[in-house]
C-alpha positions as CSV (number, residue, x, y, z in Angstrom):
1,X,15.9,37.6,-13.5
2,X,12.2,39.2,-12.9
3,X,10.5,38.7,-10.1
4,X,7.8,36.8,-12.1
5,X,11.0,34.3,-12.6
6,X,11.4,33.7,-9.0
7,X,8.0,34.1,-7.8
8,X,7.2,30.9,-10.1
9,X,10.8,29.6,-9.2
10,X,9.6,29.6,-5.1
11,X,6.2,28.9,-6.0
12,X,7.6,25.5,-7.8
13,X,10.0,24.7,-5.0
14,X,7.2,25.2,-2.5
15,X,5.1,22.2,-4.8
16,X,8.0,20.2,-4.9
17,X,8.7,20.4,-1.2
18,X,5.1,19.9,-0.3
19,X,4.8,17.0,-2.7
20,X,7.5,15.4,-1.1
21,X,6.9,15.5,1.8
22,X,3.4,14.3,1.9
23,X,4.4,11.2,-0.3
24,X,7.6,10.3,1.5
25,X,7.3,11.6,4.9
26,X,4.0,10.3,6.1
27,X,1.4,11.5,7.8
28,X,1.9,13.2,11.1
29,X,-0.3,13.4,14.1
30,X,0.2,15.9,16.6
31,X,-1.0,15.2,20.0
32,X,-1.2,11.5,19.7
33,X,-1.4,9.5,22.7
34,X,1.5,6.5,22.8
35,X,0.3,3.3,22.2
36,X,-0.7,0.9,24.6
37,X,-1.1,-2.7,25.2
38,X,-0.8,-5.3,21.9
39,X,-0.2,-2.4,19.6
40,X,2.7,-1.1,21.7
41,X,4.0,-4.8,22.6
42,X,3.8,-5.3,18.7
43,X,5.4,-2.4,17.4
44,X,8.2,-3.4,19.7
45,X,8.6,-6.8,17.9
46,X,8.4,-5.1,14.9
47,X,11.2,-2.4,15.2
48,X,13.9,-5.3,16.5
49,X,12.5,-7.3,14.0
50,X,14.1,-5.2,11.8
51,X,10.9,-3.6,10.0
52,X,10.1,-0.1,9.5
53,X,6.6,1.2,10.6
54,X,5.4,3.0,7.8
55,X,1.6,3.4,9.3
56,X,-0.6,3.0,12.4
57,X,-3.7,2.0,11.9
58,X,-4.3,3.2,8.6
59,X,-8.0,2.7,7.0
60,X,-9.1,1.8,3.5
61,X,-13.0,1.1,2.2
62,X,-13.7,-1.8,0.3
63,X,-16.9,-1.0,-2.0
64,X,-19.1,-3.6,-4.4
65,X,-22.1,-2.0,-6.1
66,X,-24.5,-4.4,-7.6
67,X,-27.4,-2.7,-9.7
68,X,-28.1,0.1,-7.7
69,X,-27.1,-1.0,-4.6
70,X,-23.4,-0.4,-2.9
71,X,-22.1,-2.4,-0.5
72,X,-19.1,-0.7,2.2
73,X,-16.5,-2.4,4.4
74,X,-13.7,-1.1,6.5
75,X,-10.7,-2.2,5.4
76,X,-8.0,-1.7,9.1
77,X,-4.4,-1.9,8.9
78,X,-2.9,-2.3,12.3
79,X,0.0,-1.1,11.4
80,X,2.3,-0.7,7.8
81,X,5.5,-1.3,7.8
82,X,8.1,-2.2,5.3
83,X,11.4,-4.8,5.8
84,X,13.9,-4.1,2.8
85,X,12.2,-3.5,-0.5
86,X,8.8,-5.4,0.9
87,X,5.9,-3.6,2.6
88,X,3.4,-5.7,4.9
89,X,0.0,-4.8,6.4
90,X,0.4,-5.9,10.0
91,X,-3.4,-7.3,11.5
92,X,-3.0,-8.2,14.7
93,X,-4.8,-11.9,16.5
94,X,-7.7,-10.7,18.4
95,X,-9.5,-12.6,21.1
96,X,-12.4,-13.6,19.3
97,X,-10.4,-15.1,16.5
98,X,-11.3,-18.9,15.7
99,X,-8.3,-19.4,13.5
100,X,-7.8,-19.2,9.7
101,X,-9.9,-20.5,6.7
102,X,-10.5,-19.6,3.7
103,X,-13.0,-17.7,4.4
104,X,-11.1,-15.1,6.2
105,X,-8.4,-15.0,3.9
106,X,-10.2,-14.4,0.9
107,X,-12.9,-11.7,2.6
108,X,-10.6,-10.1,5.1
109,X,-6.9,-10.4,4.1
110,X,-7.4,-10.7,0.5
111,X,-8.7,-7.5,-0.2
112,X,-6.2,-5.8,2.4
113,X,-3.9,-7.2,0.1
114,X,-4.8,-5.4,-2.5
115,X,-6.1,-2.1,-1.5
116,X,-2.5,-1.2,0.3
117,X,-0.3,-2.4,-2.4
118,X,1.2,-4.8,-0.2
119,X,3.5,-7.5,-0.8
120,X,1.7,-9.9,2.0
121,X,0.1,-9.8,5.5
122,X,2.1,-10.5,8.9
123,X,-0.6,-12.0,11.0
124,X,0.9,-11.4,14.4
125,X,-0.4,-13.1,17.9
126,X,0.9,-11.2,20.2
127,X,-0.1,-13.5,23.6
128,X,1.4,-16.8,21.4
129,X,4.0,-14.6,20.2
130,X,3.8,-16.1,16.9
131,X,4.5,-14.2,13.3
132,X,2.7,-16.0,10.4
133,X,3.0,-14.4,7.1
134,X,0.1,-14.5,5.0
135,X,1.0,-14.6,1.1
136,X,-1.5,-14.6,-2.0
137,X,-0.8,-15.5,-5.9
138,X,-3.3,-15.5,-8.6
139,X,-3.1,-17.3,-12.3
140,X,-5.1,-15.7,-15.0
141,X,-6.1,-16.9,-17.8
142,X,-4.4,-17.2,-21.2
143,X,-6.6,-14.8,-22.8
144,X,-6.0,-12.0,-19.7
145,X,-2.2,-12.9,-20.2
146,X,-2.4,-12.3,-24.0
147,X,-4.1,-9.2,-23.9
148,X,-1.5,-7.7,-21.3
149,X,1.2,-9.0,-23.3
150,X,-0.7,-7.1,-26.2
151,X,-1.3,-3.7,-24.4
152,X,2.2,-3.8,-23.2
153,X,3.9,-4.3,-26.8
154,X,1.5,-1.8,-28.4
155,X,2.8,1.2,-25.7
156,X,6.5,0.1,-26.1
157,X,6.1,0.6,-29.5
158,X,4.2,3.9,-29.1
159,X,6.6,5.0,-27.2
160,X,9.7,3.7,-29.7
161,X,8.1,5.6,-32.8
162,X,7.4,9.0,-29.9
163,X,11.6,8.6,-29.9
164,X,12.5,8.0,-33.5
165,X,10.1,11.2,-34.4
166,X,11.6,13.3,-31.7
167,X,14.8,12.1,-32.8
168,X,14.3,12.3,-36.6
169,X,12.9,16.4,-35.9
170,X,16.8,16.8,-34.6
């Protein structure tokens, strides 16, 4: 073995390790200060509740352009956390709060939804101490259905005819 061989050995370990880490491990803040008030009272509930807190307060940007114009929002996860093979954003009730509509749901949590990948939203009040879980499902239509059906069959078979040509070179 050269030492070119284990220079590039160690130099792919190091990737490996690094890409690991920074997918699986999280994010970590030195020096935080400990959470106070709601967030601490509701990370509580969360971690005898059984779920896993993945991330605090973890920020996202929601961005529409329209001709030349762009338009920014702030998408803010309280928390992130993850109860068997299902990860929530956590949005805590805050004072001002008039309730749910539609409104909010579609502006505020919808798009939550969707930027973290989640599988729904746990709208937690933590003075009520009530949990309501916020859950969204959308029908296309047939011709979007079709033409995923279509995409999808055309790369199996890509990938079926990839095979029989590596496995025919044999």
């Amino acid at each position: 073995m050269q030492w070119r061989d284990l220079f590039t050995m160690l130099l792919c370990i190091g990737i490996v390790y690094w890409l690991g880490k920074s997918l699986f491990m999280g994010r970590r803040r030195g020096g935080e200060t400990p959470l106070r008030g709601k967030l601490s009272t509701a990370r509580d509930w969360l971690e005898e509740n059984g779920y896993q807190i993945i991330r605090v307060r973890e920020r996202g940007e929601w961005i529409g352009y329209y001709g030349d114009k762009s338009f920014k929002k702030s998408l803010i996860a309280d928390f992130v956390v993850r109860k068997g093979p299902k990860y929530y954003a956590v949005k805590l009730r805050q004072p001002r709060d008039q309730g749910v509509n539609g409104v909010k749901l579609r502006d505020q949590w919808f798009p939550l939804y969707v930027a973290f990948g989640v599988q729904g939203i746990l709208h937690m009040d933590v003075d009520e101490e009530r949990v309501q879980v916020v859950d969204f499902d959308w029908k296309s239509p047939p011709y979007v259905r079709w033409k995923t059906v279509f995409n999808r069959s055309l790369w199996f078979l890509v990938g079926v005819l990839v095979a029989m040509a590596w496995l025919h070179g044999r």
